[in-house]
Each structure stands twice: as C-alpha cells, then as structure tokens.
N, C-alpha and C positions, 0 to 999 in steps of 0.2 A: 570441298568443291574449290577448284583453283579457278582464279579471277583471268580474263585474258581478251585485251585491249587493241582493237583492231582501229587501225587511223587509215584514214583513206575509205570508210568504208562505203561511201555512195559509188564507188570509183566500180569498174570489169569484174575485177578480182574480191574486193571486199564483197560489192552485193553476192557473189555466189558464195563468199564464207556466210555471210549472211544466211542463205536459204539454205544449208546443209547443217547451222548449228545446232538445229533440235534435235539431231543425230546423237549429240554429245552430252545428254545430261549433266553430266560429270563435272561439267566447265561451264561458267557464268562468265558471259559474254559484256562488253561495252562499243558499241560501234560508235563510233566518232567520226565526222569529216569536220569541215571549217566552221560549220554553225556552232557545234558543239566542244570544238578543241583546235584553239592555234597553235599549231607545232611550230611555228616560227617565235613563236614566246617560252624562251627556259622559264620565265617564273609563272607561266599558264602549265605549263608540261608538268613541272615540278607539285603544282599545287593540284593537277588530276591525278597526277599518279600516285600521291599522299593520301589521297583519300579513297582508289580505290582500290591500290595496292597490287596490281597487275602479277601475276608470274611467269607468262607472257605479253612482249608485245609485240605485235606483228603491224609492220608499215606497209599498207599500201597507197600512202596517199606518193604522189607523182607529179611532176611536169611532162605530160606525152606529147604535147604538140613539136613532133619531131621538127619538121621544117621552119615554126614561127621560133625555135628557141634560138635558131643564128639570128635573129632582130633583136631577140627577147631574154638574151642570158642571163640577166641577173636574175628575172622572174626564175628564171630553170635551173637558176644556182640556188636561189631561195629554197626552193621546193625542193630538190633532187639533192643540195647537198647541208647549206647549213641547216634546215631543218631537222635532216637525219643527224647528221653531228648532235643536235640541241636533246632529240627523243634517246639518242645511244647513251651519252653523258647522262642524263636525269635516271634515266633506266636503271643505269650499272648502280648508280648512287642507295638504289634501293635494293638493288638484289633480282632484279627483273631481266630474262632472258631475252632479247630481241631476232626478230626473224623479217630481213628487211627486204624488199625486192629488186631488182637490177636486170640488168640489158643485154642480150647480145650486141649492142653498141658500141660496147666496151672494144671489142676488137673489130681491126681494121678490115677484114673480109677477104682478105687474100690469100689465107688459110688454103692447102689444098686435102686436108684431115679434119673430124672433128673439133672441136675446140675444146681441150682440158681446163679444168679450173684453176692449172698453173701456169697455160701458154700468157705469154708476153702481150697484154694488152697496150691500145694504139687506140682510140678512139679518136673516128674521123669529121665527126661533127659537134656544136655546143652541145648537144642533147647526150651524147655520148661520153664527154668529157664531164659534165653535172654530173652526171651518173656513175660515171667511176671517182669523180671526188668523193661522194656518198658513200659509197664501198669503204674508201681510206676511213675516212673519220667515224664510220659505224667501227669500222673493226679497231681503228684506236682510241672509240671514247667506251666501249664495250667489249671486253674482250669474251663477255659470253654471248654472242653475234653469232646468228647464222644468216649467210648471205644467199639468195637464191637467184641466180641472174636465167630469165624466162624469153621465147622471143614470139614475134606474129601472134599475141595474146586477142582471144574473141571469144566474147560470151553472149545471152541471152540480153544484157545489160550493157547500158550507154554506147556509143559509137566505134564500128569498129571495121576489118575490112568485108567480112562474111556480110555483113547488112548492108554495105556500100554495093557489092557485086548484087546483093538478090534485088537492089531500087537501080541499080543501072541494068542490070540483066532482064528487067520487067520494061523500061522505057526504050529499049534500041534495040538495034536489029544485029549489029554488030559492035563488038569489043576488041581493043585494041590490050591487050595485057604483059607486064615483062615478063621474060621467061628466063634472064641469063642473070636472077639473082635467086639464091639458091636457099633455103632454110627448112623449120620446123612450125608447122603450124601448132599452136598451144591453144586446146579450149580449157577456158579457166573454172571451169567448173573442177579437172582435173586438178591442175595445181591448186585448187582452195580445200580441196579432199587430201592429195598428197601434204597440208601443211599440217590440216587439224590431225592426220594421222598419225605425221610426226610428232605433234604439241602433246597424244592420250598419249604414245609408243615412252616417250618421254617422264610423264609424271606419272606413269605406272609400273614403270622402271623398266619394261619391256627392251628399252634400246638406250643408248646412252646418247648423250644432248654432247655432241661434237662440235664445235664453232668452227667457222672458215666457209669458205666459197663452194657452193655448189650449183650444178646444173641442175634445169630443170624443162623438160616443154617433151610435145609429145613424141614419141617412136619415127623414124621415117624422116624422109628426108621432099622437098617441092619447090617448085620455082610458084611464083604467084599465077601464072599461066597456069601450071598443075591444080593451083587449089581452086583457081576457080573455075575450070572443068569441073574439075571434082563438087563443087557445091554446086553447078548447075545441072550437074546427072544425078543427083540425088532428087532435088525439087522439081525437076523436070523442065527449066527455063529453054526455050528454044531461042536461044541467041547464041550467032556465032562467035567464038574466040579465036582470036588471031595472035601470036607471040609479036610483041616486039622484043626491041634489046632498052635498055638503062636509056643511052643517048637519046633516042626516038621518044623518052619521056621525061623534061625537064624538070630536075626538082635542083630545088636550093643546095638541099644537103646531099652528101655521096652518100649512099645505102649500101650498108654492106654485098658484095658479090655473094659471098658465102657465109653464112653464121651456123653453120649447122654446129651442133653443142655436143659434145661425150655426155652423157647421163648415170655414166657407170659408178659413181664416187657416191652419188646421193642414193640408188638400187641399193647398193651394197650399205653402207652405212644405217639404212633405214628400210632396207628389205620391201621399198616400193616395186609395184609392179606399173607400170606407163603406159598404159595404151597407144597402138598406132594410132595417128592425126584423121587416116582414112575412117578409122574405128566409130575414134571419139567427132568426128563430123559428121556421122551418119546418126550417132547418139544425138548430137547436139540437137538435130531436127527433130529425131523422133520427144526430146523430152519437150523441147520449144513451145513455150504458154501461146 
C-alpha cells in the first residue's frame, strides 16, 4: 500500500480527492490543512514526512484570494511560493514524488491560441506572479515534480463562482455578467479523479511518472456570461443575464482576456479522457449533496 499526502486538503480540490479516496484501496491516504501540517515550517514538513513516508505528495493548499493578494503579497508568497519551495525540498530529500497545482494566471491572456505548457509566461497580477514563483522552486527543489496549472476551478466544496451565480441568481431579477474574458470552466471533482488516476497509472507501472508542466481543466472553451447561462438553464433560475465587458466591472487585478489551455501533453502522457465543462456541469448538479 503506498502512503500519499494531500496538504491543502479542506481547500475545492483536496475535499473532492477526499471523497473519491475510497475508490483507491490501494493507497493510504493523510489529508492535512493548517490544523494538522504547517507547510510554512521545513522542520514541521520534515518531521511529517519522516514519519509518514509519503510516495506522493500532492499540494493543494493555495493563496486564492485573487484580488486581496495585490494588498496581501507576502501572505500570497507564503502560501503560493515559499511554502511549495519548503514541501518540494523536504519531499525530494526523501524520495517522495510531488504533484503541485498552479494557474492559468501564469500567463498574461493575450494569447490568441490555446496555451502550451511551453508558451512564454507573463503573469499579470501578485497572485499570478506567487504562483509562478511556486512552479520555479517546485521544479528546482524537486526534480520529480509534476506541475498541473488548472483554471475557473468549482466544486461542491468551499466558495466558488457556480455557488456565487446560483445565491445571486435566486435574490435578483437581473445580472450583469462579463462576457469578453474568455476560459475553461474546471469542476474539481474531475481533476481530483484525473490526479489519483495518474498517482494508481503510476505505481502500478501502467504509465510512466513524467515531471514538468502540464495542463489541466475541462474540454470547451466560455466567457463567464456563457457559464452562467449555462448553470442557470440547467437549475432552472429565471433571472436575466446581460454580457458586459471587463471595464464595466471594476476589479483590482487585470484578469486574463483569454486563458484557455492546450490539454493535449497531460491526454497523451497519461491517457486521460476530460470531459466537456458543459458535460461536467450538468454532472456537477446532478451529483450535488
């Protein structure tokens, strides 16, 4: 039975590996967030992973508060970069594969193609900048690192946009939504399925444990206007949606125009199959506690 160390795990993405573990017999799991494990401490990191001996670990813990991390950089550096630096170091020391997560953030959005895992990243706000620091020092304190940069992540778990539009879509009669930034919606039940897939594919020898950068989120491509039509024809919300543009909605930080991602390097490598976003949002409901 291999041991395998999930941080971040109250967070989107950790609770859905959470609730699909018992899938995996095979693997004996540790879920950890900040109660249980400070990643900001090498000699707390050091002295968990000594004793439970991981052969993965997988990081989702995060700084997500996109907009507060231009106030708040250092918090967003903490978390998003020297933390990862601190879990990749301790990891490699022991022999433990890491599989970290990361951002469409990473690049500037001006893109007029998908995004390869080798185009020339620009990240255009602190949160995007943390986040590619992270990337660097995963992959140079770890060189058996797999990176998986995800974007528009929503689950059944903690706060996200799909729950924001179904509690504004129930109190008003109309919405104002943007429509001229362009992406992939990710529900994370998927990628916490596509990770443990890759972690059995791996220690069963089925596929070979590749390090470097890959994409990850769902099929399809929507402007936030699209997706929340889309989740309000599913649930049946009778509230109007109107597009605006970026300007007409003030935010601190510049949001990528376009983030949409190539997913073809991680298919191929690991023989995942991705659901369209339209797919996996209609799942999403129908599984919804």
């Amino acid at each position: 039975m291999a041991n395998i160390l999930i941080t971040g795990a109250n967070g989107q993405l950790g609770s859905e590996i959470r609730k699909i573990s018992e899938q995996y017999p095979e693997l004996k799991f540790s879920f950890t967030d900040v109660a249980e494990l400070d990643i900001t401490s090498a000699e707390k990191v050091a002295d968990f992973l000594s004793e439970f001996k991981p052969e993965f670990l997988v990081n989702c813990a995060a700084y997500t508060a996109v907009d507060k991390a231009e106030t708040d950089e250092s918090t967003a550096t903490l978390l998003n970069a020297t933390a990862v630096g601190i879990l990749a170091e301790q990891s490699a020391k022991i022999g433990c594969k890491m599989i970290h997560i990361s951002t469409d953030y990473v690049f500037n959005g001006n893109g007029p193609r998908p995004y390869k895992e080798d185009n020339l990243v620009d990240p255009q706000s602190a949160y995007g900048q943390t986040k590619l620091d992270g990337e660097i020092l995963c992959l140079q304190s770890n060189p058996e690192s797999l990176i998986i940069r995800t974007s528009w992540l929503y689950s059944a778990f903690g706060n996200n946009f799909v729950k924001t539009m179904l509690r504004l879509g129930n109190e008003r009669t109309e919405l104002g939504i943007v429509a001229d930034q362009i992406g992939s919606p990710t529900n994370a039940a998927d990628l916490a399925s596509a990770i443990l897939t890759i972690i059995s594919s791996v220690l069963n020898q089925t596929k070979s444990f590749i390090p470097g950068i890959y994409h990850y989120s769902n099929e399809g491509v929507a402007s936030w206007y699209d997706f929340t039509k889309a989740i309000f024809d599913i649930v049946g919300i009778n509230c109007l949606v109107k597009p605006i543009s970026s300007e007409d909605y003030p935010s601190p930080v510049k949001r990528p125009a376009y983030s949409v991602m190539d997913k073809s390097k991680i298919k191929t490598t690991f023989g995942l199959q991705i659901p369209h976003w339209r797919d996996s949002l209609k799942k999403y409901f129908q599984t919804k506690e």
